[in-house]
Every structure is written in structure tokens, then in C-alpha cells.
C-alpha positions as CSV (number, residue, x, y, z in Angstrom):
1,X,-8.0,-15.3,-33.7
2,X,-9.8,-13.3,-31.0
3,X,-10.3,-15.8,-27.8
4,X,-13.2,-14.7,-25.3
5,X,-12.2,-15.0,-21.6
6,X,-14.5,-14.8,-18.9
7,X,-13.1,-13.8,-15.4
8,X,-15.4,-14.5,-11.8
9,X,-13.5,-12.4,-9.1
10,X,-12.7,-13.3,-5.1
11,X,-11.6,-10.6,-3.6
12,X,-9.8,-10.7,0.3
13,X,-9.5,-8.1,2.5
14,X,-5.6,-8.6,3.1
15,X,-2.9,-10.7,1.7
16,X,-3.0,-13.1,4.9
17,X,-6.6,-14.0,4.1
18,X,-5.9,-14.7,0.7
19,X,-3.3,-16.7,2.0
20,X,-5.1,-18.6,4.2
21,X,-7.7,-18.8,1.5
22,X,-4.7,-20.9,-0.6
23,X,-3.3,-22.7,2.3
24,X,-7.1,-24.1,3.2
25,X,-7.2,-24.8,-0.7
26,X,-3.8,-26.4,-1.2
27,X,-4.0,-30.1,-2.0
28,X,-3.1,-32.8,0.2
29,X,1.0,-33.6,0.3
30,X,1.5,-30.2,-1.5
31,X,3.1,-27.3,1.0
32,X,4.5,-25.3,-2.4
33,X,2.4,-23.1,-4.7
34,X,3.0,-20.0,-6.6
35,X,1.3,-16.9,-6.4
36,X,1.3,-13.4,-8.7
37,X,2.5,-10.2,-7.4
38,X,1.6,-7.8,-10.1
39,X,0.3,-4.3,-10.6
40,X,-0.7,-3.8,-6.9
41,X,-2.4,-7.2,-6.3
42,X,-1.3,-10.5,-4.6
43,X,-3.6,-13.0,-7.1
44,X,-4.1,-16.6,-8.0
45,X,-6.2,-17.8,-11.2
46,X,-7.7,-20.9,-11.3
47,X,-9.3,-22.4,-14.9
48,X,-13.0,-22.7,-14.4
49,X,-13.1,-24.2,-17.9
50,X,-9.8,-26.0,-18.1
51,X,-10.8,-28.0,-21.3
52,X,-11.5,-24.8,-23.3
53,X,-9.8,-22.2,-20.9
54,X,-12.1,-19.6,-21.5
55,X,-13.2,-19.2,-17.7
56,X,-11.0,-18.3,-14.7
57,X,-11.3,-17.8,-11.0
58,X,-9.2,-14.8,-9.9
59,X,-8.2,-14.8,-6.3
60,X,-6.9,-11.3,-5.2
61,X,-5.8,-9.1,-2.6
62,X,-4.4,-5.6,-2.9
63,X,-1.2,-5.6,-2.3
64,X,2.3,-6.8,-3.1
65,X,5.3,-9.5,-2.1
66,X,8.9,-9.3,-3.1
67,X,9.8,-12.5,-5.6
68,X,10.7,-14.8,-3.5
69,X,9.7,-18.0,-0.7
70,X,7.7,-17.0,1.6
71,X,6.5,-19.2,4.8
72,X,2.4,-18.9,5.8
73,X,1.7,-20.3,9.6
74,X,-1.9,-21.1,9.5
75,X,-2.4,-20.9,13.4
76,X,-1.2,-17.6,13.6
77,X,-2.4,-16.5,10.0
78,X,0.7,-15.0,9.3
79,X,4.1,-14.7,7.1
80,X,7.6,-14.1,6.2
81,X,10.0,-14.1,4.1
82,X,12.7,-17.4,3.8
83,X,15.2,-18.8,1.7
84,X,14.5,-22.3,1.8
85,X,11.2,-24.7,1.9
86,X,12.3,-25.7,5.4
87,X,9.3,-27.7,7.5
88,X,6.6,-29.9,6.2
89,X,4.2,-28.7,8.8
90,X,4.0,-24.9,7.0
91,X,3.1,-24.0,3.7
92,X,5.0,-22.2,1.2
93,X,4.4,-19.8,-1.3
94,X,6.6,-19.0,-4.0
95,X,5.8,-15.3,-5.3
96,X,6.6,-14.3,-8.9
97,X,6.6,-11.0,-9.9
98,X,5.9,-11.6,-14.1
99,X,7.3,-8.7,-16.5
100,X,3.7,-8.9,-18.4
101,X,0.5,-11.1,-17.5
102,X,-1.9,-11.1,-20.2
103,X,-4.6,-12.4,-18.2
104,X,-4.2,-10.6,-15.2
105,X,-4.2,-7.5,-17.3
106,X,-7.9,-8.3,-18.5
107,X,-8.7,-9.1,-14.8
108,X,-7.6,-6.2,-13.3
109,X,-9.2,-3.6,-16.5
110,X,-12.8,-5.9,-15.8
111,X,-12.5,-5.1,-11.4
């Protein structure tokens, strides 16, 4: 069975405005979400289609984070590296690094 995937593309020009982007995005009550690090981008999808999943939003900046928490201050649009999800007033991303990302691979060949 041969799915068709469609991929729209919002590229940032560094890993804080992507970051920012996600932070601005993030809903309500919810200061955790995960991001990608993989094959030299920092990247979020987001089903366009989620009924039929054949549509996703990649959200990307070059570059790359270590697995791990990391802790995004809006104000001062920056970031670093913690162990722990420690303040409700920040937001926290939790970066994955995945061995293989099937979709990500399409979206990166089609940039």
C-alpha cells in the first residue's frame, strides 16, 4: 500500500525563532512539548489532515539540540539546557533525537 503525503514547509531563521514560534503556539496550561533534532534540523510537524494524515505542517530550523530538557524564556527569546521541568512560568521543550523518521526523511528530500 503506497500512502501519498503532502508536506507545507515553515522555515525559521534560527532555532530561538522556531522556538518562540512553538512557545507562542503552545496551548494553554501546557509548558512541555517535544521537538525533533534530526539530520541537521530542529523540526515540529503538525497533521494538516489529521482524519486521513496525508498533510503535515513542518516547522524547521537548521540546526541541532542534544536529547534532552531544555528551558525557552520568552522575554529574552533564549535557551538552555536543564534536568528538570522546574517553573511554571517557562516553557519546556523536550528534544528527541529519533534513530529514523520516516516523515521527516520525505520533508527534508522535498526542501
Amino acid at each position: 500500500m503506497v500512502v501519498l503525503m503532502h508536506i507545507e514547509y515553515e522555515e525559521f531563521e534560527s532555532v530561538e525563532d522556531f522556538l518562540m514560534y512553538m512557545a507562542s503556539a503552545a496551548p494553554p496550561m501546557k509548558n512541555t512539548m517535544p521537538i525533533n533534532s534530526y539530520n541537521g534540523y530542529v523540526m515540529s510537524f503538525i497533521p494538516l489532515s489529521p482524519a486521513t494524515g496525508e498533510t503535515y505542517l513542518m516547522l524547521y530550523a537548521k540546526g541541532s539540540l542534544e536529547s534532552g530538557i531544555y528551558e525557552f524564556d520568552v522575554a529574552s527569546k533564549s535557551f538552555k539546557k536543564v534536568e528538570s521541568v522546574e517553573r511554571a512560568d517557562k516553557i519546556y521543550f523536550i528534544s528527541i533525537t529519533p534513530k529514523r523518521n520516516t516523515i521527516a526523511d520525505v520533508a527534508i528530500e522535498g526542501l
